[in-house]
GUDREN-646240 format. One line per field, with one value per residue: residue in three letters; x negated, y, z of N, C-alpha, C in turn. Coordinates in steps of 0.001 Angstrom, whole numbers, plus 500000, padded with zeros to 6 digits. Each point is the difference from the previous one (the first is absolute). Layout:
residues N
code = Ala;...
n_xx = X;...
n_yy = Y;...
n_zz = Z;...
ca_xx = X;...
ca_yy = Y;...
ca_zz = Z;...
c_xx = X;...
c_yy = Y;...
c_zz = Z;...
This chain:
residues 62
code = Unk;Unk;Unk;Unk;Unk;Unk;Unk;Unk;Unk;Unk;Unk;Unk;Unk;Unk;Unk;Unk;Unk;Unk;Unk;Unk;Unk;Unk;Unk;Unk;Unk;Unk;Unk;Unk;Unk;Unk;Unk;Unk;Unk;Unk;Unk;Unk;Unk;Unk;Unk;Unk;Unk;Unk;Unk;Unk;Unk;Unk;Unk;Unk;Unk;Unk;Unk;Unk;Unk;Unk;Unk;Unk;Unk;Unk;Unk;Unk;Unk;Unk
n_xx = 499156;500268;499474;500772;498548;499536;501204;499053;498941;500856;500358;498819;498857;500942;500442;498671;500202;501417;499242;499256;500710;500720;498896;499467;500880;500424;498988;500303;501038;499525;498854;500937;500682;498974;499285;500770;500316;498629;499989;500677;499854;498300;499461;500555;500501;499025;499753;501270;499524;498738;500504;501150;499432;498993;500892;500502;498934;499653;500894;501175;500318;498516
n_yy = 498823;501199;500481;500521;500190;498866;499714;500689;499546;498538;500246;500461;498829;499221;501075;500071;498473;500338;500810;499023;498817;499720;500344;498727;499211;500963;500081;499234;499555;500445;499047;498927;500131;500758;499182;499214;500038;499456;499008;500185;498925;500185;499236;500716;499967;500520;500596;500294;500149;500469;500923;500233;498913;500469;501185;499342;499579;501730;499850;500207;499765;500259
n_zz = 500000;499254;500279;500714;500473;499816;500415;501498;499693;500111;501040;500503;500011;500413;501035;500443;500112;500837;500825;500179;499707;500470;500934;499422;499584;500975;500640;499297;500913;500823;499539;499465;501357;500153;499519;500035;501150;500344;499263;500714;500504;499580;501173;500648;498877;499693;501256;500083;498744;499693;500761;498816;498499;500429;499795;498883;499336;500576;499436;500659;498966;499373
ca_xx = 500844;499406;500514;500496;499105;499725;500823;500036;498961;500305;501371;499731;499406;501128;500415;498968;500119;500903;500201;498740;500074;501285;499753;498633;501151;500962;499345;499986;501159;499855;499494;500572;501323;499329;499566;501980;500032;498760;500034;500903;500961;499761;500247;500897;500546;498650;499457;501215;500510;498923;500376;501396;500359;499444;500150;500877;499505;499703;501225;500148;500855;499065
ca_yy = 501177;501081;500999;501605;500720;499296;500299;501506;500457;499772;500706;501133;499917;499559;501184;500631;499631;500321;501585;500977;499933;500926;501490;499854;500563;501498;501431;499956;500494;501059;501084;499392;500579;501308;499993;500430;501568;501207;500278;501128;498792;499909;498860;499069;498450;498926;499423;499473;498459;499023;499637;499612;498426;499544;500274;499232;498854;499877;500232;499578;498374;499580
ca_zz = 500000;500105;501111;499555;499546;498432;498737;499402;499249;498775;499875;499823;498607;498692;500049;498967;498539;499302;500235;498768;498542;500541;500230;498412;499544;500528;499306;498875;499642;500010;499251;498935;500081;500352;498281;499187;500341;499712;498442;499891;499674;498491;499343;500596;499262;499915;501374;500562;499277;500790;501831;500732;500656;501198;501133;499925;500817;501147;500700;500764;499476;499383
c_xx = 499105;499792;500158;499166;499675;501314;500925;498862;500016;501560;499069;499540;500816;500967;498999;499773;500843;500560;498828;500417;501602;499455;499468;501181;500448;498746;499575;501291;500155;498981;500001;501137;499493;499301;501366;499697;498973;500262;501903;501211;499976;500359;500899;500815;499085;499982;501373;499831;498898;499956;500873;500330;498768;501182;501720;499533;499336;501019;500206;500710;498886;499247
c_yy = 501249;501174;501028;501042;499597;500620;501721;500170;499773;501137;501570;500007;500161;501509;500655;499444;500219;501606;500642;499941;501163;501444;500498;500445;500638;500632;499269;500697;501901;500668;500148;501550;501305;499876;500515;501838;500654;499951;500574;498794;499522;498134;499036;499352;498917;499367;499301;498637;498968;499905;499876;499016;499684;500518;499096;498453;499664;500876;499389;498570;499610;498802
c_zz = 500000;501031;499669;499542;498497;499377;499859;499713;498349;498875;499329;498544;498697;499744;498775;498846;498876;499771;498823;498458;499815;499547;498661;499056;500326;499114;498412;498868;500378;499018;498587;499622;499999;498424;499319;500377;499087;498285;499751;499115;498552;499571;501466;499533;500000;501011;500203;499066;500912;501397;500789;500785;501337;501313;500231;500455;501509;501275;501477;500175;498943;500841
């Protein structure tokens, strides 16, 4: 059986394993979303066709 320390130490690791890639994508998506802005929405059709579907497959039912 494990003990409680092992499996909040383990509980922490797996938080960071799963908070860094999360965060990797937020500020990807933000700077994706700030490019649309800065070129003055020259090719946001573009970006919506090629990144739409990631944020549909990583949904909350993905």
């Amino acid at each position: 059986m494990m003990s409680v320390a092992k499996i909040r130490k383990q509980a922490r690791i797996m938080m960071w394993l799963v908070t860094v890639p999360f965060a990797g994508l937020a500020v990807l998506t933000i700077i994706l979303l700030g490019n649309i802005v800065w070129q003055g929405g020259r090719y946001a059709d573009t970006v919506a066709i090629y990144h739409l579907p990631m944020f549909l497959y990583s949904g909350p039912y993905g």
